[in-house]
C-alpha positions as CSV (number, residue, x, y, z in Angstrom):
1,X,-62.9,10.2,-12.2
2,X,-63.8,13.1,-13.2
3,X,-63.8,12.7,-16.9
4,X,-66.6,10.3,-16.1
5,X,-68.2,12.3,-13.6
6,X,-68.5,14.8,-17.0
7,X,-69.7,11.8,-19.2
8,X,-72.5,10.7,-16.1
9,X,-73.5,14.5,-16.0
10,X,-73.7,14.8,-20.1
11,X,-75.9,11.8,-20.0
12,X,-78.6,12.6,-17.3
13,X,-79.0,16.3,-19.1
14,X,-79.3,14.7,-22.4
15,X,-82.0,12.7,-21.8
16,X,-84.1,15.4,-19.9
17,X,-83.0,17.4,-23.1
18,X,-84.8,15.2,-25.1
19,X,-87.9,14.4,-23.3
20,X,-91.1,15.2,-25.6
21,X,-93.8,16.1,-23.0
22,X,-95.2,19.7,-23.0
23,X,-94.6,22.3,-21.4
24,X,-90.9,21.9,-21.8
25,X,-88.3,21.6,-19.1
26,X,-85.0,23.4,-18.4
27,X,-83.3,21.5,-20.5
28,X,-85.0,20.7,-23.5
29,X,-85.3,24.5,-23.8
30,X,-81.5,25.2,-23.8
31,X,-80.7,22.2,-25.8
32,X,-83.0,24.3,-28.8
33,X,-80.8,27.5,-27.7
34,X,-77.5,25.7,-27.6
35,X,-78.2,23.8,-31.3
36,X,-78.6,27.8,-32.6
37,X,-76.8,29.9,-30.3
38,X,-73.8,31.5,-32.3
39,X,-70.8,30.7,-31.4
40,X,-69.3,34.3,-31.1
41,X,-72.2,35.9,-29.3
42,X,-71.6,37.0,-26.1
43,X,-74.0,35.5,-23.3
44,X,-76.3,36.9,-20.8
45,X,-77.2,34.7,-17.9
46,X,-79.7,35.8,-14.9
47,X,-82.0,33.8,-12.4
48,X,-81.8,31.1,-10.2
49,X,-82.6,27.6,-12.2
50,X,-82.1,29.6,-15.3
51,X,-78.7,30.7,-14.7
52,X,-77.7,27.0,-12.7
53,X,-78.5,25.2,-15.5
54,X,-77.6,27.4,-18.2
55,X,-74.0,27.1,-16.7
56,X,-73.9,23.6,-17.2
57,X,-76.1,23.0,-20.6
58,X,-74.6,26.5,-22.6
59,X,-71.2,26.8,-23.6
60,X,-69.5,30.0,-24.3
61,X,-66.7,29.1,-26.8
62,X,-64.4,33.0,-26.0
63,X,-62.9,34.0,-23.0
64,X,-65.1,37.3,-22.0
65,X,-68.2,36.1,-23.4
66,X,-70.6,35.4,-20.2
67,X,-71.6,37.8,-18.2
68,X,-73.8,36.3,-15.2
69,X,-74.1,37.0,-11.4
70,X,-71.4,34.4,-10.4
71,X,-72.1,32.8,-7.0
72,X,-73.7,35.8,-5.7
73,X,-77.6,35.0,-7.5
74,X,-77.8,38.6,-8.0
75,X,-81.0,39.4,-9.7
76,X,-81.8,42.4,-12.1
77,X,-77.8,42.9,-13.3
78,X,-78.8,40.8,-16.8
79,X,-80.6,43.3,-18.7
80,X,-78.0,45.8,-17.9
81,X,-75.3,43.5,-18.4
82,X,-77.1,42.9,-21.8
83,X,-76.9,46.8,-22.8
84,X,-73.5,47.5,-21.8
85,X,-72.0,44.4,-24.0
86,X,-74.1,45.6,-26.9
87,X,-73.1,49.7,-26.6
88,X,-69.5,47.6,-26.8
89,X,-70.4,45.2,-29.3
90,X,-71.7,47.9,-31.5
91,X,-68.7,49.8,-32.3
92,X,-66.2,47.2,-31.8
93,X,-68.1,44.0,-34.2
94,X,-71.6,45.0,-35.4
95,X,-72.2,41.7,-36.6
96,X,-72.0,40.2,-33.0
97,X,-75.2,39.0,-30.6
98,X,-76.0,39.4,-27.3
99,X,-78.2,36.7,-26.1
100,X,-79.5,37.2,-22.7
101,X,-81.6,34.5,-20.9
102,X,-83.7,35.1,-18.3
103,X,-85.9,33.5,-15.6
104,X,-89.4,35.7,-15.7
105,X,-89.1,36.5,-11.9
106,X,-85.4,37.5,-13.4
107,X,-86.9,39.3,-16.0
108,X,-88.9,41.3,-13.4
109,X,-86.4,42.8,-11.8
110,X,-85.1,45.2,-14.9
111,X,-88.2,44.0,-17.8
112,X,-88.1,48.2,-18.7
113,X,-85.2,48.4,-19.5
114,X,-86.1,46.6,-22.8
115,X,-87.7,50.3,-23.8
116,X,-83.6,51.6,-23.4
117,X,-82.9,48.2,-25.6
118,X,-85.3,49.5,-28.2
119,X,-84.7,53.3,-28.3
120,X,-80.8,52.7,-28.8
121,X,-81.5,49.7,-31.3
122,X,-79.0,47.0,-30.2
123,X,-79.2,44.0,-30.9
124,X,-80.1,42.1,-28.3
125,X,-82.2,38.8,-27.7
126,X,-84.1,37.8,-24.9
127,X,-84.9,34.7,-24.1
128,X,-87.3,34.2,-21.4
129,X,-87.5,30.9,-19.4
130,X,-90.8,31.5,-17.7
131,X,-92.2,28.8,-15.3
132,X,-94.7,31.4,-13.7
133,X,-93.2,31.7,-10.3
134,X,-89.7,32.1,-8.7
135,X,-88.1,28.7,-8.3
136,X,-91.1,27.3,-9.0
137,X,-95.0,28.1,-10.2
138,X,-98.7,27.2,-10.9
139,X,-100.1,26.2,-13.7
140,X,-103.1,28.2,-15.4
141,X,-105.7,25.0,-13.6
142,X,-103.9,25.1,-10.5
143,X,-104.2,28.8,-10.6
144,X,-107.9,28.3,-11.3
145,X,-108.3,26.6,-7.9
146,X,-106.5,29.1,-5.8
147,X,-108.9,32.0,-7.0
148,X,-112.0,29.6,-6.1
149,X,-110.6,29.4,-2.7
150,X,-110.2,33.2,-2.3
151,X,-107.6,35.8,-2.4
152,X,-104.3,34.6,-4.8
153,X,-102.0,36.8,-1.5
154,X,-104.0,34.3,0.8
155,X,-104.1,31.0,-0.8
156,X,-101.4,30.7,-3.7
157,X,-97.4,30.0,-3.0
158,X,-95.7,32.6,-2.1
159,X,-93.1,32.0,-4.6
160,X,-96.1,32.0,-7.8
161,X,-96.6,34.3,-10.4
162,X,-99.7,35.3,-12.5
163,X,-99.7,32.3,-15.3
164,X,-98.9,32.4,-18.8
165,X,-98.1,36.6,-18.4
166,X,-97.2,37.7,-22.1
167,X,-93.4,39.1,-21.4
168,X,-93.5,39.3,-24.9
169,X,-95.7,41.9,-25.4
170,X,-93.3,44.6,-23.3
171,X,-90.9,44.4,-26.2
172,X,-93.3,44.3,-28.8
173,X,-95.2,47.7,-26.8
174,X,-92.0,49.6,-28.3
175,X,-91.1,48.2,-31.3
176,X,-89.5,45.4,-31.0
177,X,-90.3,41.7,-32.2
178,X,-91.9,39.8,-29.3
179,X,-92.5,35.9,-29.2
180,X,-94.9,33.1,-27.0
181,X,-93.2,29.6,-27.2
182,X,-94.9,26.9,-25.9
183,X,-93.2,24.0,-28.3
184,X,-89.5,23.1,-29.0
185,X,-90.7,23.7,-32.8
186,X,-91.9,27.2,-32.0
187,X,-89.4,27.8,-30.1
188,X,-86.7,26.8,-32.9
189,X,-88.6,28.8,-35.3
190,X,-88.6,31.9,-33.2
191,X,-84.8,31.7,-32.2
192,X,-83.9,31.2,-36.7
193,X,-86.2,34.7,-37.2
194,X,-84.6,36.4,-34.1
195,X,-81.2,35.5,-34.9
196,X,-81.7,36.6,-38.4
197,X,-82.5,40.1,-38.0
198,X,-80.3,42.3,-36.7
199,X,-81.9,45.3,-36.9
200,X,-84.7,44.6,-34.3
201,X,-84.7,43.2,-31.1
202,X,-86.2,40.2,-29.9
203,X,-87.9,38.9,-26.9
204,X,-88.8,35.3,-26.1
205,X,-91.8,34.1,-24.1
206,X,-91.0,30.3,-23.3
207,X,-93.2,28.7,-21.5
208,X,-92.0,25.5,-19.5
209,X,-93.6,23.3,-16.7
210,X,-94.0,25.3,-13.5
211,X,-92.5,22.3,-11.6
212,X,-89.3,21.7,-14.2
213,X,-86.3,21.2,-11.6
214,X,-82.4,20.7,-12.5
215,X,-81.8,17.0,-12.6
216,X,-81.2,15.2,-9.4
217,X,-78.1,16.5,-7.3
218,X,-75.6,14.7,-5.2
219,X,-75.4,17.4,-2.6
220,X,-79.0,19.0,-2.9
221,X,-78.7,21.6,-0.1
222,X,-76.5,23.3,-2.3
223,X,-79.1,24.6,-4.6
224,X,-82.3,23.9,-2.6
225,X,-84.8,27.3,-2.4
226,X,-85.1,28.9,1.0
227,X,-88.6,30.6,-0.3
């Protein structure tokens, strides 16, 4: 039963893998990051869908390779997770990644501490899954019709962010090599470059459909938003 619970899961996150419509989901973005991801690297995880689905599309292939919040959804421990694993990584295998991905409200939490990534020149990547909002977002024509109506604190979600923000540009600011994905091609492109120096670190903008949910769950009120 449960090998087939495994096969029915594989199945229904393949095929939203797959799916060509822009912006990208969830998981058409992690199936680009698992095809590439190295095998040794060790992984960051941090956010809410971000880190739900990451747990269930990305493999880590070690023991003591994933560093995440757990079952606690702590938010703001993944950039620091990030620097601690490199300081380690550094002197123990210089050769070895650090890949930390991030939802942008994630990102928010700790985004400075890119300038300590920087300064101490570890090699760490950043990939940003960035749906403009926490748990959810608008869209830059949605967003469009909330500023007609007024104030954005008055009339737009609670849970939105300012569309299409260029994360990417923080890392770039201090040196680093910043990235805005909108296409699974881009997105390859920019993961081949990243992966390839490591010298410099790396910061990836992806941008995915505001409304891009995990697939359907049997017991939804596990991972429904309160917000």
């Amino acid at each position: 039963m449960l090998r087939e619970k495994i096969r029915s899961n594989e199945e229904s996150s393949k095929a939203l893998s797959l799916q060509k419509s822009l912006p990208m989901n969830y998981y058409t973005v992690f199936h680009c990051v698992r095809e590439l991801l190295p095998e040794d690297c060790i992984l960051v995880s941090e956010g809410a869908n971000t880190m739900d689905i990451g747990h269930t599309i990305l493999p880590n292939y070690h023991p003591r390779h994933r560093l995440d919040a757990g079952t606690f959804g702590t938010m703001g421990v993944g950039l620091g997770f990030a620097i601690a694993a490199a300081m380690v990584a550094k002197d123990r295998n210089p050769k070895q990644r650090v890949v930390c991905i991030e939802g942008d409200s994630a990102f928010g939490f700790s985004g400075m501490e890119v300038e300590t990534i920087c300064r101490n020149k570890l090699p760490v990547l950043i990939i940003v899954v960035n749906n403009n909002g926490i748990y959810s977002g608008l869209d830059a024509d949605a967003w469009k019709e909330v500023l007609k109506l007024g104030e954005p604190a008055a009339y737009a979600p609670p849970v939105s962010l300012l569309p299409n923000s260029h994360y990417e540009q923080v890392m770039s600011a201090f040196g680093g090599n910043g990235y805005f994905v909108q296409t699974p091609e881009e997105l390859q492109n920019a993961l081949k470059a990243s992966l390839a120096d490591k010298q410099v670190p790396s910061l990836l903008n992806v941008m995915i459909n505001p409304q891009s949910d995990r697939k359907p769950q049997d017991f939804h009120w596990l991972t429904r938003s309160n917000m």
